[in-house]
C-alpha positions as CSV (number, residue, x, y, z in Angstrom):
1,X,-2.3,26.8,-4.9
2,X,-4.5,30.0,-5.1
3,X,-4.7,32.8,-2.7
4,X,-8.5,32.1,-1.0
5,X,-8.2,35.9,-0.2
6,X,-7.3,36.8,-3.6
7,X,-9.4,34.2,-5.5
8,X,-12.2,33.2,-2.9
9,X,-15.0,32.1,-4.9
10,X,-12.7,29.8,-6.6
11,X,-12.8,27.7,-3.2
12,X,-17.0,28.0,-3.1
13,X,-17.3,25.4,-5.6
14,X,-15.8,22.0,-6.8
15,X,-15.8,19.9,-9.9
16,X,-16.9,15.9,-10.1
17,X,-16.4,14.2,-13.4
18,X,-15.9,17.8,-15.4
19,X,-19.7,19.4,-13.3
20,X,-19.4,22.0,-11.2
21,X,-21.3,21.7,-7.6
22,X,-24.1,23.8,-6.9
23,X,-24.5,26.4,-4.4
24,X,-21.6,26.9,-1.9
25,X,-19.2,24.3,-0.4
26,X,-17.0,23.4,2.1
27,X,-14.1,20.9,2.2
28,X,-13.5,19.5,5.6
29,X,-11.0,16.8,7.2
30,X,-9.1,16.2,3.5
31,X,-5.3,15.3,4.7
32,X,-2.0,13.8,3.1
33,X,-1.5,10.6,5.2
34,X,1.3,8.6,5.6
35,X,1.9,5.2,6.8
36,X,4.8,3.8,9.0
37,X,5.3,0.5,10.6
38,X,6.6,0.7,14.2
39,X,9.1,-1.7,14.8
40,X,9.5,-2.3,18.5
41,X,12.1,-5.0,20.1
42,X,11.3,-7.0,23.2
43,X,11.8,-5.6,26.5
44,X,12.8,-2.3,24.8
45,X,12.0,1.4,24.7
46,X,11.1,3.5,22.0
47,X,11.2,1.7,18.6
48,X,12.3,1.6,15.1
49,X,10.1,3.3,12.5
50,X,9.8,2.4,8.6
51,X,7.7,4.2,5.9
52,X,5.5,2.5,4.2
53,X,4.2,4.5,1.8
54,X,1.1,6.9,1.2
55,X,-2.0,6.9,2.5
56,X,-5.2,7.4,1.6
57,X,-7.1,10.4,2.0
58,X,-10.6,10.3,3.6
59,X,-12.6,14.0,3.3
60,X,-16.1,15.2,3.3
61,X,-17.7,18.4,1.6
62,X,-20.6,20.1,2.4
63,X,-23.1,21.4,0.2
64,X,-25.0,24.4,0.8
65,X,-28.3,25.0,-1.3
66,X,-30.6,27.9,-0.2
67,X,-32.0,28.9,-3.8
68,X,-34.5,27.5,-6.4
69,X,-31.8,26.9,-9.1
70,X,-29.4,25.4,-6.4
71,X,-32.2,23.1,-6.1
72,X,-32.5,21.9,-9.6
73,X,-28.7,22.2,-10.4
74,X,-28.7,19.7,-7.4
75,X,-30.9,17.4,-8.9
76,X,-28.6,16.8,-12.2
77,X,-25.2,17.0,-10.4
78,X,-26.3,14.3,-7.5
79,X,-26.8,11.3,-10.5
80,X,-22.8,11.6,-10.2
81,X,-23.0,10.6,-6.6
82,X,-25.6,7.4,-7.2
83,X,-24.2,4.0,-6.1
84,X,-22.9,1.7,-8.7
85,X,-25.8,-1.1,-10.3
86,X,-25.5,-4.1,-8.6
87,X,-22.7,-6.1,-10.1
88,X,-20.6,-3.3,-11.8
89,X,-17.6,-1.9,-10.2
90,X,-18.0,1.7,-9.1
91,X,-15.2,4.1,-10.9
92,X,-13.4,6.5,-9.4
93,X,-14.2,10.2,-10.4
94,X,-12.2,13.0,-10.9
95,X,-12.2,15.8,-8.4
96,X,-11.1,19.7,-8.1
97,X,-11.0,22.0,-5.5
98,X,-8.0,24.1,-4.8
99,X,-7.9,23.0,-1.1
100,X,-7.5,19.1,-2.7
101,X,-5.3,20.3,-5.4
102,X,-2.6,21.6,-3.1
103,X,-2.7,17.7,-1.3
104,X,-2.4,16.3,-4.8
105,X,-6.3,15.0,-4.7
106,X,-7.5,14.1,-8.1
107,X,-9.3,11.0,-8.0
108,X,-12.0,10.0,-5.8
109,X,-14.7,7.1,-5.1
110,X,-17.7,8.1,-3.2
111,X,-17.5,6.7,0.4
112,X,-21.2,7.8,1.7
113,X,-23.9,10.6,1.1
114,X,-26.5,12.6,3.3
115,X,-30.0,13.0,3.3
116,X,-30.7,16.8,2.6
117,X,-31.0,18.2,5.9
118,X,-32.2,22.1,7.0
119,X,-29.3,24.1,8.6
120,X,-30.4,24.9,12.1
121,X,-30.9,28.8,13.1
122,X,-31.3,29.4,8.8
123,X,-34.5,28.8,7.4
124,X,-35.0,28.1,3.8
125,X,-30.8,26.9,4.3
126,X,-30.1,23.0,3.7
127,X,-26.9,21.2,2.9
128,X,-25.7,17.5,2.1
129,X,-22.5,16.1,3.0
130,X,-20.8,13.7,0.8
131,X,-17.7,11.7,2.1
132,X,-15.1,10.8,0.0
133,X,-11.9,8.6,-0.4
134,X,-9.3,9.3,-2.3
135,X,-8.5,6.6,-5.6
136,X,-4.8,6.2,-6.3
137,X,-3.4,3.0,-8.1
138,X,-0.9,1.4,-6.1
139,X,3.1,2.1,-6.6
140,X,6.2,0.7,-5.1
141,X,6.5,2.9,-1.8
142,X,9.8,-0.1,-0.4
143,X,13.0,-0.8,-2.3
144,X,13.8,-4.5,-2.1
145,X,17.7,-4.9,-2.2
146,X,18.9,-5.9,-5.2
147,X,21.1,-9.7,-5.1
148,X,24.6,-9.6,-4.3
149,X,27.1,-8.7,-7.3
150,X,29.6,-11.0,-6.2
151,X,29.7,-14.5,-6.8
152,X,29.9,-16.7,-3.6
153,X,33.2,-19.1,-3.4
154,X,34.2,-22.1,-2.5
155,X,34.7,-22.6,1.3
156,X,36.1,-26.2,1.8
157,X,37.3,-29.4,-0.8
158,X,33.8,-30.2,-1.2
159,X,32.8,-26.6,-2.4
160,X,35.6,-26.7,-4.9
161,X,34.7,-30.4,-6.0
162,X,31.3,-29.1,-6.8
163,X,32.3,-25.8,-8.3
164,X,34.5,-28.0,-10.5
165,X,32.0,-30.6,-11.6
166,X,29.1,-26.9,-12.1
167,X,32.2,-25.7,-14.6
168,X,32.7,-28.2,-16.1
169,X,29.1,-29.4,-17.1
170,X,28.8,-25.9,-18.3
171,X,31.4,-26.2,-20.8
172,X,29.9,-29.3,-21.5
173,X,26.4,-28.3,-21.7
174,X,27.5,-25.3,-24.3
């Protein structure tokens, strides 16, 4: 990850879908959850816990735009943010900022945006906050045991009988 004290405008910007973000920006609330399934028995204290796998990541950043071009560079970068046309999927995009990078962020869909609003005690200041979630295709995050390697055997006559007749209609069978 870079140094914000050594590299700081690096963190005063972000890229969507390959465009950088106008003005100055702030990540806030981005996370690397985890999910685990309590297992608690009856009439017991304290409780068995099982991962489950990776979360999802849910983050917002702030936008800062106090200068004409902010303005207009605004206006071209927000068409990324539109809502998909009724009946089309919307596609994830792809995200960097350093802060994300270093939680392994890459993909995003767009969960929510706000209006443009003044920042208060800074005239001529406004910002817009868009929320995001994190995109990841699903992997295994469990291990299912793998069958037995061991054939079972025959427990009683009848077992046998039948293992005999299996064997035998095998052979038969080719």
């Amino acid at each position: 990850m870079l140094n914000p004290l050594r590299n700081p405008e690096a963190f005063d910007v972000w890229f969507l879908a390959g465009q950088v973000s106008p003005g100055l920006s702030e990540v806030a609330g981005a996370s690397s959850p985890r999910k685990w399934d309590e297992r608690q028995g009856y009439g017991l204290s304290g409780a068995t816990i099982v991962y489950t796998g990776d979360g999802l990541a849910q983050f917002a950043i702030k936008v800062f735009l106090w200068e004409d071009e902010h303005f207009e560079q605004w206006a071209a970068f927000k068409v990324l943010l539109k809502k998909a046309p009724s009946g089309t999927r919307p596609k994830a995009l792809d995200i960097y900022h350093p802060i994300l990078e270093d939680l392994e962020i890459s993909s995003v869909v767009v969960e929510d945006r706000s209006q443009l609003t003044e920042v208060q005690g800074e005239p001529g200041m406004f910002f817009v906050e868009v929320k995001f979630k994190q995109h990841r295709a699903p992997t295994p995050a469990i291990g299912k045991p793998t069958g037995s390697q061991s054939k079972p055997t025959a427990e009683d006559a009848f077992d046998k009988t039948i293992e005999k007749l299996t064997k035998q209609f095998q052979e038969l069978a080719g």
